[in-house]
BARO-357396 format. One record per residue (C-alpha): residue number from 1; x, y, z. Coordinates in steps of 0.1 Angstrom, whole numbers, plus 5000, padded with zeros to 4 digits. Layout:
BEGIN
    nr     c1     c2     c3
   NUM      X      Y      Z
...
END
This chain:
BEGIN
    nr     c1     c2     c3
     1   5966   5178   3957
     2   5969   5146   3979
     3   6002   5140   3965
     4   6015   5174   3973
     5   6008   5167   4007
     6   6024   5135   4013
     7   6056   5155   3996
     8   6052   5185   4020
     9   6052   5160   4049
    10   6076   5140   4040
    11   6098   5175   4033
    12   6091   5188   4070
    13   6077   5162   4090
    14   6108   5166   4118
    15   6096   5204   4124
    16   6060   5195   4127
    17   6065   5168   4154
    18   6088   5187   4174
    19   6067   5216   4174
    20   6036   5198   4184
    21   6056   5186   4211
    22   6065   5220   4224
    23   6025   5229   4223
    24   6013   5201   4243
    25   6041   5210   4272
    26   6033   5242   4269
    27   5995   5234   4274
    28   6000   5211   4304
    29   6022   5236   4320
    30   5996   5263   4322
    31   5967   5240   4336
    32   5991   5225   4364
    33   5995   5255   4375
    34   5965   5274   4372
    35   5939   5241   4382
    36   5928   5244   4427
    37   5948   5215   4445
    38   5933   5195   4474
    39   5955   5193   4495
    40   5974   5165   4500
    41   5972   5141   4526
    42   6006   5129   4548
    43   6012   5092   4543
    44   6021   5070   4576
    45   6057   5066   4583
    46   6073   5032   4578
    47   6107   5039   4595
    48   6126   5063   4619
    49   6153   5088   4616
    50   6161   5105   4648
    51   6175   5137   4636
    52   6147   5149   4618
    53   6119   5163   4636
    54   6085   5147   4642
    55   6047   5159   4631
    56   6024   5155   4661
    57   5992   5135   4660
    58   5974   5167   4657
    59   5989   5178   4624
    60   5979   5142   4614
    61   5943   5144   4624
    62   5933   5173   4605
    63   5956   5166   4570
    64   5978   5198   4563
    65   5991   5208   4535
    66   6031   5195   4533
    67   6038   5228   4527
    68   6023   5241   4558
    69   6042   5211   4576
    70   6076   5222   4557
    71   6077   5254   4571
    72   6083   5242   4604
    73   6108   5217   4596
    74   6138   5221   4574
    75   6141   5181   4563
    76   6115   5162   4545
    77   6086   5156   4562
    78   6084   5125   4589
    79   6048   5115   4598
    80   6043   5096   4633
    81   6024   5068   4624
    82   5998   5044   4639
    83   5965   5025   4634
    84   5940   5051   4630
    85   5917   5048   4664
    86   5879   5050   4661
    87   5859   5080   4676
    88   5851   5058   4708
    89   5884   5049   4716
    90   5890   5087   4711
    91   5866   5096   4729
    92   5886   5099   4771
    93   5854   5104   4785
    94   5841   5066   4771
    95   5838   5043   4806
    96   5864   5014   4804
    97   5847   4975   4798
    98   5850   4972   4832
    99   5837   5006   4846
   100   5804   5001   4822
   101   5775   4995   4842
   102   5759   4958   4841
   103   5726   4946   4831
   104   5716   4914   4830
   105   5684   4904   4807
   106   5666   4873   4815
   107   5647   4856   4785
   108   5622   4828   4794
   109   5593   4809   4774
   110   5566   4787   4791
   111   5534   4772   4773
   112   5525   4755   4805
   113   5535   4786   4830
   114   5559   4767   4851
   115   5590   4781   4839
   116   5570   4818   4841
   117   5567   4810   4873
   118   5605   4802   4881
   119   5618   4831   4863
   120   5597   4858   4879
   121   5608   4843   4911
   122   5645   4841   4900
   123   5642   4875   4887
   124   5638   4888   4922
   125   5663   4867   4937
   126   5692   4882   4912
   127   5680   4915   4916
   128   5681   4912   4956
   129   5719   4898   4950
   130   5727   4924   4925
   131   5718   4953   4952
   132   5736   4934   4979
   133   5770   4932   4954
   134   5767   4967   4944
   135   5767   4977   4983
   136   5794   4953   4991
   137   5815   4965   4962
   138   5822   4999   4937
   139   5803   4980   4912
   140   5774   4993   4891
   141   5744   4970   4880
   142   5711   4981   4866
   143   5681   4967   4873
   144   5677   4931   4856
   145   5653   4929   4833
   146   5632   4900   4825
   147   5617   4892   4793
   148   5593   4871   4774
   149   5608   4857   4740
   150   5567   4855   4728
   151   5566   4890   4734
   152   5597   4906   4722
   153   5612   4916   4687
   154   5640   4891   4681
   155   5656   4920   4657
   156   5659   4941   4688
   157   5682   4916   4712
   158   5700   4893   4686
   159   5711   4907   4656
   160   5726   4930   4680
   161   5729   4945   4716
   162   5704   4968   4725
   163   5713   5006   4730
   164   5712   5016   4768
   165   5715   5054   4778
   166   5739   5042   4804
   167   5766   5023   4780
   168   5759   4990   4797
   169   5776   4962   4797
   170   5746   4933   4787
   171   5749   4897   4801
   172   5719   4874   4785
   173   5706   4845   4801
   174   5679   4821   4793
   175   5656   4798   4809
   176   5643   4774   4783
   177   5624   4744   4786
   178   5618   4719   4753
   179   5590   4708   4738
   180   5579   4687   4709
   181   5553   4705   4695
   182   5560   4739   4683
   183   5564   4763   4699
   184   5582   4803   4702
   185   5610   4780   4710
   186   5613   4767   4677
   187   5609   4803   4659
   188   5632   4816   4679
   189   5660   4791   4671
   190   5652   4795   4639
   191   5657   4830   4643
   192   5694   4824   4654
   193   5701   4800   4627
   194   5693   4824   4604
   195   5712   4853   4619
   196   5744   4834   4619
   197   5743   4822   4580
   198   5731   4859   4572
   199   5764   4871   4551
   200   5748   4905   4554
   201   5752   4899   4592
   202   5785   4898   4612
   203   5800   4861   4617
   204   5796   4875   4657
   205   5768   4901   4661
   206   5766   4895   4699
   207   5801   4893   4706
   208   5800   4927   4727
   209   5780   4909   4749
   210   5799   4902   4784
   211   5789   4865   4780
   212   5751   4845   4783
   213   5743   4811   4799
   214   5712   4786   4797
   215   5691   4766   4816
   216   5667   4739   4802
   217   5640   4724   4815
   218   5629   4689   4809
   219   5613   4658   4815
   220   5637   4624   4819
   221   5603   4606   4819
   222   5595   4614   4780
   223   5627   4615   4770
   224   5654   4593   4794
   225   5686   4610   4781
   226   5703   4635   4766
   227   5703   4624   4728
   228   5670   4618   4727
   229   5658   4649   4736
   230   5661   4655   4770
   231   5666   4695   4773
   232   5676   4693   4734
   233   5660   4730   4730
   234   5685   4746   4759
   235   5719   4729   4741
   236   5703   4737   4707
   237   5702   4778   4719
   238   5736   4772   4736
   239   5754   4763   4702
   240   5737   4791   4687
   241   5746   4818   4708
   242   5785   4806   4714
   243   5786   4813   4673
   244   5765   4844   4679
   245   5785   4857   4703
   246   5820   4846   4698
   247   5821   4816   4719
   248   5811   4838   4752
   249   5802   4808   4771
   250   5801   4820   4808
   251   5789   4787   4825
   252   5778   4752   4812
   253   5741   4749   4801
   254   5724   4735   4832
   255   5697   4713   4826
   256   5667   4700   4853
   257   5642   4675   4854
   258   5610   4688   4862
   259   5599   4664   4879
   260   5628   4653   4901
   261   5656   4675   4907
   262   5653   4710   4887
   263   5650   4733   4918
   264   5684   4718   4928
   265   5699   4716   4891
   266   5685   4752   4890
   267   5697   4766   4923
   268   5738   4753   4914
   269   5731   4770   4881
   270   5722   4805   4892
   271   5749   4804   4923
   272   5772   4799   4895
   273   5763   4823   4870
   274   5764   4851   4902
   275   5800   4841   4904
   276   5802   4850   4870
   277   5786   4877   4870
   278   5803   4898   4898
   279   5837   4885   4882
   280   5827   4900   4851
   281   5809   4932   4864
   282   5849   4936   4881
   283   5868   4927   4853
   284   5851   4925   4823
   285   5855   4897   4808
   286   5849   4862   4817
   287   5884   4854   4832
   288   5914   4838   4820
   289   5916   4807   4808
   290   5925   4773   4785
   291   5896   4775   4752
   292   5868   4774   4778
   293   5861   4804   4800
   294   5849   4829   4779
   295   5870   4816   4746
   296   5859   4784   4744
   297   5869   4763   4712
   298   5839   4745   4698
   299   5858   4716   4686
   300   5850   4687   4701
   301   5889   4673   4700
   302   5910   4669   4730
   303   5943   4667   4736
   304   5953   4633   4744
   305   5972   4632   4772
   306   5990   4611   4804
   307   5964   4609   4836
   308   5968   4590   4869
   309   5973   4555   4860
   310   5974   4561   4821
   311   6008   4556   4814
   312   6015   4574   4784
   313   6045   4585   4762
   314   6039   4616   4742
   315   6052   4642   4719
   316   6065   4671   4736
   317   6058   4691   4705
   318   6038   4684   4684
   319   6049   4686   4648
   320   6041   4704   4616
   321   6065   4683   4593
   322   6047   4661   4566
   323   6077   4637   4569
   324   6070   4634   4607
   325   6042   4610   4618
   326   6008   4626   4604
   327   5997   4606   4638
   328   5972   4617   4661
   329   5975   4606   4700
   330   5956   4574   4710
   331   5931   4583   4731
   332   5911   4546   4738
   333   5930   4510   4730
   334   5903   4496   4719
   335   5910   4519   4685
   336   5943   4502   4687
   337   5933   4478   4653
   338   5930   4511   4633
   339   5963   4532   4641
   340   5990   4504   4637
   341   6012   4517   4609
   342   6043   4497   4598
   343   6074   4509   4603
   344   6099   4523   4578
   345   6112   4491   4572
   346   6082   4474   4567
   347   6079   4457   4604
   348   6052   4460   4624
   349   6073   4436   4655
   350   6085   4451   4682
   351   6119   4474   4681
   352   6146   4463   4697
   353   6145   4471   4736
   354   6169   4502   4749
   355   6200   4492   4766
   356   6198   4493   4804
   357   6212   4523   4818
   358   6231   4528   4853
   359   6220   4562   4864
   360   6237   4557   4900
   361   6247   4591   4915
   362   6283   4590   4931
   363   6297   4619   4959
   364   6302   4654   4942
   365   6335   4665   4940
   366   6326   4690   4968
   367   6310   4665   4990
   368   6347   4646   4987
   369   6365   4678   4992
   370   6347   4682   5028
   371   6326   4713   5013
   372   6291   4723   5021
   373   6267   4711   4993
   374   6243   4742   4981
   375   6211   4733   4986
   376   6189   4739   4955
   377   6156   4745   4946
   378   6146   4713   4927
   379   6123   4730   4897
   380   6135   4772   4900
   381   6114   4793   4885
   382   6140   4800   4852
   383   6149   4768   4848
   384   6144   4741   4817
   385   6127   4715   4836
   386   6096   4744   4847
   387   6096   4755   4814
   388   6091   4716   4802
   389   6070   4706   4825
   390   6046   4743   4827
   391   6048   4735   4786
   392   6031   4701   4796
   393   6003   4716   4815
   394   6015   4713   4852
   395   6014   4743   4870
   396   6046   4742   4899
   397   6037   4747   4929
   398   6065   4762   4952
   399   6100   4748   4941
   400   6089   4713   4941
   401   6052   4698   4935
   402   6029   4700   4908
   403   5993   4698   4896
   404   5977   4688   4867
   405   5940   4683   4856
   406   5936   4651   4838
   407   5920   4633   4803
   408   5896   4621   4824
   409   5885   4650   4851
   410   5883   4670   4811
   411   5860   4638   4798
   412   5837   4632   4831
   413   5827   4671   4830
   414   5812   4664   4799
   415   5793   4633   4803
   416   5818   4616   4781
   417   5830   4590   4809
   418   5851   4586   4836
   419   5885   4575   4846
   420   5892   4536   4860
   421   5889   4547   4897
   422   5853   4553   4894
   423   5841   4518   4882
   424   5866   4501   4903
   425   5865   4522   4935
   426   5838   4546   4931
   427   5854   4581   4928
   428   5844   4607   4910
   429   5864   4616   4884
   430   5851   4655   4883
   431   5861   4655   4923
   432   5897   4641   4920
   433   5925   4666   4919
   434   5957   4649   4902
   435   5990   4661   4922
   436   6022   4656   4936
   437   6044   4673   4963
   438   6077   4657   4945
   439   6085   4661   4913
   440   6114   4641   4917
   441   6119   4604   4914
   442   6148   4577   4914
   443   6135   4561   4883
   444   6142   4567   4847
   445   6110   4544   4831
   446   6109   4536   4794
   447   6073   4544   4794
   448   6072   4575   4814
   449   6045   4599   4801
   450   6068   4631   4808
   451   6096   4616   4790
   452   6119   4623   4815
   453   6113   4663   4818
   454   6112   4658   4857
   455   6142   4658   4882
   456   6156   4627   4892
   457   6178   4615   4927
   458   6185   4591   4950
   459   6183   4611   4980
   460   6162   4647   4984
   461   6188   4675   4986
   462   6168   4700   4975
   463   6147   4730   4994
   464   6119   4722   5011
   465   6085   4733   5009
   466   6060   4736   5041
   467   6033   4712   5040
   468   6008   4741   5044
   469   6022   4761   5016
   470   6023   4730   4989
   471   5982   4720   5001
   472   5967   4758   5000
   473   5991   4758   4961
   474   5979   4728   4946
   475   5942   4732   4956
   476   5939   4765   4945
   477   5958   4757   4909
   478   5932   4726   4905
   479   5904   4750   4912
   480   5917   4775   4887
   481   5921   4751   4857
   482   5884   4733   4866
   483   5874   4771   4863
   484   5891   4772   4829
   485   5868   4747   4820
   486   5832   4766   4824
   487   5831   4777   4792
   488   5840   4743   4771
   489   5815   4729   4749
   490   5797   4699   4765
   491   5809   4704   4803
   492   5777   4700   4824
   493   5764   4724   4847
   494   5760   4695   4875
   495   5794   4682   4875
   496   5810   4720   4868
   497   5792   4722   4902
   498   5803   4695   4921
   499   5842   4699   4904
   500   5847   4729   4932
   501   5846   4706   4956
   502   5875   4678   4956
   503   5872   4647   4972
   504   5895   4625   4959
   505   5934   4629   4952
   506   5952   4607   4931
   507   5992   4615   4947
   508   6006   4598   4914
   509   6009   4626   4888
   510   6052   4625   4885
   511   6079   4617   4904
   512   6079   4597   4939
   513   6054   4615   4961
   514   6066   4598   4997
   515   6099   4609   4982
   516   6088   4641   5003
   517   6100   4646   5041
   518   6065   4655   5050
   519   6041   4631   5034
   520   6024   4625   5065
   521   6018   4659   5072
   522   6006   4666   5038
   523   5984   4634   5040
   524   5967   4648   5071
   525   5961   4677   5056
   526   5939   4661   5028
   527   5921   4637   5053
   528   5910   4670   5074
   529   5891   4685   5047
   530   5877   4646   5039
   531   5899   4645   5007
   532   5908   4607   5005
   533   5945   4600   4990
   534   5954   4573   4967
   535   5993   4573   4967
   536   6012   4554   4941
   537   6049   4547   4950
   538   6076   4531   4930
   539   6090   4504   4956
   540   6123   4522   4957
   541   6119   4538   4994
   542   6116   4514   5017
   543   6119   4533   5051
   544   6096   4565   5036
   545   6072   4535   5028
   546   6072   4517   5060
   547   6072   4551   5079
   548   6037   4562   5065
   549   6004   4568   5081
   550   5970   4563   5071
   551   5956   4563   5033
   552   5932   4555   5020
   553   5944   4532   4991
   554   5980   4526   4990
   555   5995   4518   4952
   556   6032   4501   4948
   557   6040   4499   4913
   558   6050   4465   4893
   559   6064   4470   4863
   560   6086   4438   4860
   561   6085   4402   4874
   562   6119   4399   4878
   563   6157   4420   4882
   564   6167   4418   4844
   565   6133   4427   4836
   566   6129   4456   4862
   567   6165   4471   4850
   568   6156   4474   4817
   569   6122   4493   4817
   570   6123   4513   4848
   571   6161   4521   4845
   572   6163   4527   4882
   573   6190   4552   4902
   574   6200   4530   4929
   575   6224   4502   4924
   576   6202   4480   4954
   577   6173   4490   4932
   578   6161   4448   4936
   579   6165   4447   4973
   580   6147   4479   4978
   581   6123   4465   4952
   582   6115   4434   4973
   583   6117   4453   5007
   584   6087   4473   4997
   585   6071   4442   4986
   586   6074   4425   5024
   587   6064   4461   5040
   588   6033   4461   5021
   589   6025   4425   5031
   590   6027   4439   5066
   591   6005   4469   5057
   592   5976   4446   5042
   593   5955   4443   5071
   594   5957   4487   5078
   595   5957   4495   5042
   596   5943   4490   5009
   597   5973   4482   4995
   598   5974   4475   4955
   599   5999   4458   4928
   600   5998   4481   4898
   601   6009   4460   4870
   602   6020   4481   4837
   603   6021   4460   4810
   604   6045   4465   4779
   605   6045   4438   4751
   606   6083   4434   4745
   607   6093   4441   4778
   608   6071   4425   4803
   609   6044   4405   4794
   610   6059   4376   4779
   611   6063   4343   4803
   612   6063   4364   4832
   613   6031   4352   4849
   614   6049   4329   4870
   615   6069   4362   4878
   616   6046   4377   4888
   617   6020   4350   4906
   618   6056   4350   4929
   619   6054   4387   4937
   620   6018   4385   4948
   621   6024   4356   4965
   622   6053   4374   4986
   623   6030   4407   4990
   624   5994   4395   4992
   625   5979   4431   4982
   626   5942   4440   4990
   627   5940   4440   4950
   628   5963   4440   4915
   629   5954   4461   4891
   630   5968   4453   4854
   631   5971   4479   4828
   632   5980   4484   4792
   633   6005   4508   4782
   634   5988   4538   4767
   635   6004   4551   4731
   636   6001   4584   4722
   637   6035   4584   4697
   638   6065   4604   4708
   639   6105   4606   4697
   640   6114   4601   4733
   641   6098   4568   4734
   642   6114   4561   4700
   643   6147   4567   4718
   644   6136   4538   4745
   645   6130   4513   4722
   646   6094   4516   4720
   647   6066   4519   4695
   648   6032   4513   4689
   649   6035   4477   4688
   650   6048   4477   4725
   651   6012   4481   4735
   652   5986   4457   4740
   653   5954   4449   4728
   654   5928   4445   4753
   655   5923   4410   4745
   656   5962   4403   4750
   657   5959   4419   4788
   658   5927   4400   4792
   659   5944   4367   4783
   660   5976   4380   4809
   661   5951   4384   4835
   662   5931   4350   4831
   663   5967   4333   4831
   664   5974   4351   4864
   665   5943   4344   4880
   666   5947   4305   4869
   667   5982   4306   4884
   668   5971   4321   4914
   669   5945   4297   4920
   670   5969   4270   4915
   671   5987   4286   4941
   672   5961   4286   4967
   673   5965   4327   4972
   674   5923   4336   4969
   675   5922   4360   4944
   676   5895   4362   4915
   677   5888   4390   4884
   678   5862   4412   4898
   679   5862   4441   4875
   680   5870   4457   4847
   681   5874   4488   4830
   682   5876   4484   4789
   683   5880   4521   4781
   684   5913   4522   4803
   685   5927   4487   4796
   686   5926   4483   4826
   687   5916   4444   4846
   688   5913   4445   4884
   689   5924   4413   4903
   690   5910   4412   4941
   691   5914   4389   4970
   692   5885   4372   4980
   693   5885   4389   5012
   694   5865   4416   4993
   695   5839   4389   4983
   696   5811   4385   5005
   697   5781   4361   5000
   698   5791   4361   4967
   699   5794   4398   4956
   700   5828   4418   4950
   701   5829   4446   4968
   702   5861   4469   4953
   703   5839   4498   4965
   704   5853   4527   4993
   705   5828   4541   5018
   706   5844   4569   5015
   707   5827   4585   5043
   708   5832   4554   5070
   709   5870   4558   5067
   710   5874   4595   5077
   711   5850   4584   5106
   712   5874   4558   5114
   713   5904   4582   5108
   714   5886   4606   5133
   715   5880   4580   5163
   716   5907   4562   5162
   717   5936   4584   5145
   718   5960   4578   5116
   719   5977   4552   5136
   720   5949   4539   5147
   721   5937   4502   5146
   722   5912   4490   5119
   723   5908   4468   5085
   724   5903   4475   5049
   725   5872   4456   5055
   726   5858   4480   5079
   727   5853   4505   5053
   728   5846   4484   5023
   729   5813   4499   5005
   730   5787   4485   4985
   731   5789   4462   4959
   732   5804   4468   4930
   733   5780   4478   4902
   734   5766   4455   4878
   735   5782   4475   4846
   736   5813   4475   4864
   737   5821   4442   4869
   738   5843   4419   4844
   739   5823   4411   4815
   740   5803   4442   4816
   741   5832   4468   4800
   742   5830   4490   4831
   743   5819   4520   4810
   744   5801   4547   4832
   745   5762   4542   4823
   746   5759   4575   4830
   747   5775   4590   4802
   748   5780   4589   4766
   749   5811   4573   4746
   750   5816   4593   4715
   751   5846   4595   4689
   752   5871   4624   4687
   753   5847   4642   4664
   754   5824   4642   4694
   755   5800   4613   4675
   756   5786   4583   4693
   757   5798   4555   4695
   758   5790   4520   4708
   759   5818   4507   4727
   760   5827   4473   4715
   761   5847   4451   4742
   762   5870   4425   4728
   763   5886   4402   4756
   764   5893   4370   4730
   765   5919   4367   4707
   766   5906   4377   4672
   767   5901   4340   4646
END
């Protein structure tokens, strides 16, 4: 039987298949056609044709059939396409961010009932303000609420916002103070930690809030600083709630001293945070910025970069290539030991220095003709030089002077130390706006931080600018990037404060600032509002130089000893550039007993440094400044640089511009010329000479009474007749002085990762 089979299959097997094959078509056919569809749904559109007809939005939201859509259109079907938008953003009846009412919820502890106390009062005072803005403005704010964290549901307020009837917009703010025993405080920052490492939770619960800020309460006497635990409770909740909510840092975490100066600590914090507040009820959001204001970037690294007196030569891009340097910038020469690198060739000496270049300017060809120069603006608005220089962080101000905030204002905002001019003449580095009102200059340095970006001439033939037009501009861009800077990690609420208020300005940023026709008019300008000026010029103007009025500390830079020397690394524009050079010398000589005058020596191993003391000693001899100050080149790495003949073995150690300045100093006392080393600042590689006229009974005193000279200025005018002396200040602090580093006691030095770090001073040649 089995093998009758096998034969009948083997006899007919082709009929069998094939007719199998007909029944299962067969089969399918009649259930695709008698099964119910759903109906299918349109796919987005990926492209355009223009001659076939489009689908509305409509037909999209509510998924017909294609054969309902293919009855009104002849062609194949074209969806119009688009992110899908959620039901609020659908919703035209949902407020905008900005039209949302505002709440602000105040969240306090207190074991001992002081803080209570403050924040029942405070409540009271924001309220009050909150009803005056609304009057004064179109802006809604509900009633502030205050709140006791012992009391409260942490669930309710920071896994997410709270629901309000009235779509508010929430703003949090704390008032903390830190204990060592526990307390709510501790449960409640435990709370956060927990939230944030919660993968159940978003990375950002809280980021719908507008923004939050923190005050902490402390006591200096228990704990003396920072680090040790002064207020460690308020930064601890900071950190937590820029993670929680997205880095919506809307001013620095102010901290006060209970039993000193909280009520004034306290009162700059909450006038700030009002600022904020009615900015945000009007726009918002926390307001534009750099990775601060209301997008701050929690990474403790800065960009290095140039600052008055820091000469610098940097990348103007920085560069994703492997092959390129895999360098970061130098921010500190005492790291110097640890970022030497050889070069290609296995040399660490210096390159071979750049050919001198003539960059004299000769007549135009119209100029010869008899023809009418066109008179230019010297940076326009669509040109490469504003893109450069805008690239580089200046913002231009009119056709023709700049503003820049610097390294150091960044690093004395957050307690992490402060520029040279503070430990050698006492100035703030927070209050000093950095600024120019020429961007143009008749030198083409080898070291020059902006690697030439900036226009260059021997004479100004450009537009220009009204005083009063470049001084409202430049204050007003200086405000605007320290207000960039609320929302950065570390920036304390004390020197945020005193930041919008300049003092100081450092007339040095680029270019030749007396290079402009109305330096004196812009100079007065600063003194009026009791802005001292420290202007740095390049010795190349002798009649703008001998033509100007009062400053207060009057800079001629030094960068070479002798004519070979000065050729080759400033590359100057005018053929005369020596005579000019020792013109400005002699005027300033004449200027010592008005102004303050200064030798800035720049100091460039390869270039300048060696066997030029006696140079030098000369130069000083012929000028007799008020003071010499002697600076390191700063390396940061750049191509430009490269071009110039310079690397990183141009720059010198500390110890090398220490053992410069003790040769000086003997040479000048050989000389008879009065001059000893009175101070110092490591961190800047930077040595200050002074003449012993600013030594009395024994004590330097490189110190500005700041507030004695505009007193002068005011009684006697900027022509009028006094001496350095009679507005030389204190004397110059102990931790300032040379052998002392010069490092601001008040702060912190800490590594790029935002460590500590002990700062090490080496002023003798390593054994």
């Amino acid at each position: 039987m089995r093998q009758d089979l096998v034969d009948v299959w083997h006899a007919y097997r082709t009929p069998i298949i094939l007719s199998a094959l007909l029944l299962l078509a067969g089969l399918r056919i009649f259930l695709h056609t008698t099964e119910d569809r759903e109906p299918l749904v349109a796919l987005p559109k990926i492209y355009n044709e223009p001659q076939q007809p489009q689908v509305s939005e409509k037909t999209i939201s509510k998924a017909q059939p294609v054969a309902e859509t293919e009855k009104k259109s002849s062609g194949p079907r074209r969806i119009k396409g688009g992110v899908t938008r959620k039901a609020s953003q659908e919703d035209k009846t949902a407020p905008a961010e900005h039209d949302r009412p505002a709440k602000v919820l105040v969240f306090f502890s207190s074991v001992t009932t002081k803080t209570e106390k403050i924040a029942h009062d405070y409540i009271k005072t924001l309220e009050a303000f909150l009803d005056q803005k609304a009057n004064e403005t179109d802006d809604k704010f509900l009633k502030p609420e205050l709140l006791d964290l012992t009391e409260i549901d942490f669930e309710d307020y920071f896994v997410s916002p709270p629901k309000s009837p009235e779509g508010a917009a929430y703003f949090y703010l704390f008032l903390i103070p830190s204990y060592n025993i526990d307390t709510i405080n501790d449960t409640f920052l435990q709370h956060l930690q927990e939230t944030h490492h919660d993968f159940r939770i978003d990375t950002a619960p809280l980021s719908s809030l507008v923004g939050y800020s923190v005050f902490g309460f402390g006591d200096k006497e228990g704990w003396p600083n920072e680090d040790e635990g002064f207020c460690f409770q308020a930064k601890e909740l900071d950190k937590w709630m820029s993670k929680l909510t997205g880095r919506k840092r809307a001013y620095p975490v102010g901290m006060g001293d209970m039993k000193s100066d909280h009520a004034e600590r306290f009162t700059e914090w909450t006038f700030g945070v009002q600022e904020v507040i009615a900015q945000a009820s009007q726009t918002g959001f926390l307001g534009e910025g750099v990775p601060g204001s209301g997008d701050a970037v929690e990474s403790d690294d800065e960009e290095a970069e140039g600052d008055d007196g820091e000469v610098v030569f940097d990348d103007e891009e920085p560069s994703n290539s492997k092959e390129s340097d895999g360098s970061r910038p130098l921010d500190d020469v005492e790291d110097l030991g640890k970022m030497i690198r050889p070069s290609k060739d296995g040399n660490e000496g210096p390159r071979k220095a750049a050919l001198a270049v003539d960059f004299t300017t000769y007549p135009s060809a119209s100029k010869r003709k008899g023809q009418a120069p066109v008179i230019k603006e010297m940076v326009a608005k669509d040109s490469p030089t504003y893109n450069a220089l805008t690239k580089q962080g200046y913002s231009i101000v009119g056709s023709h002077s700049g503003v820049k905030i610097c390294r150091w204002t960044k690093s004395a905002l957050r307690g992490r130390g402060s520029c040279y001019k503070y430990s050698l003449y006492g100035i703030n580095s927070h209050q000093c706006m950095e600024t120019t009102p020429s961007l143009s200059c008749s030198n083409k340095c080898v070291f020059c931080w902006r690697h030439g970006t900036n226009p260059v001439g021997t004479t100004w033939r450009w537009v220009v600018d009204p005083p009063e037009m470049i001084f409202d501009g430049v204050k007003e861009n200086h405000y605007k990037k320290i207000k960039m800077m609320r929302g950065v990690p570390g920036v304390r609420a004390e020197r945020y404060a005193e930041a919008l208020r300049i003092r100081h300005c450092a007339l040095s940023l680029v270019g030749e600032p007396i290079f402009y026709p109305y330096i004196n008019e812009f100079l007065a300008m600063l003194h009026n509002e009791r802005i001292s000026s420290f202007l740095v010029c390049n010795a190349q103007h002798p009649d703008q130089l001998a033509a100007l009025k009062a400053v207060t500390q009057l800079y001629v830079s030094i960068d070479a000893s002798n004519k070979d020397s000065l050729k080759k690394i400033d590359r100057p524009l005018h053929r005369d550039f020596w005579e000019r050079f020792l013109r400005c010398l002699d005027i300033l000589r004449e200027k010592r007993f008005r102004h303050r005058t200064v030798y800035r020596l720049t100091l460039v191993k390869g270039f300048n440094v060696e066997d030029e003391v006696e140079g030098y000693a000369q130069l000083i001899e012929r000028g007799l400044p008020c003071f010499v100050e002697v600076k390191g080149v700063t390396y940061c790495g750049t191509s430009t640089s490269s071009n110039a003949g310079l690397s990183m073995s141009n720059v010198p150690f500390y110890w090398e511009v220490c053992e410069f300045v003790k040769a000086l100093d003997r040479r000048l006392q050989e000389k008879g010329l009065g001059y000893g080393i009175a101070a110092e600042h490591a961190h800047s590689c930077c040595v200050l000479l002074a003449s012993n006229r600013f030594n009395v009974d024994g004590k330097w005193h490189t110190h500005i009474d700041y507030q004695r000279f505009f007193e002068l200025l005011e009684e006697r005018g900027p022509d009028g007749d006094w001496t350095p002396e009679d507005y030389m200040g204190p004397p110059t602090p102990e931790w300032a002085l040379w052998g002392n580093g010069g490092f601001d006691p008040r702060d912190e030095r800490v590594d790029r990762k935002g460590r500590k770090m002990e700062a090490v001073v080496s002023r003798e040649a390593p054994e």
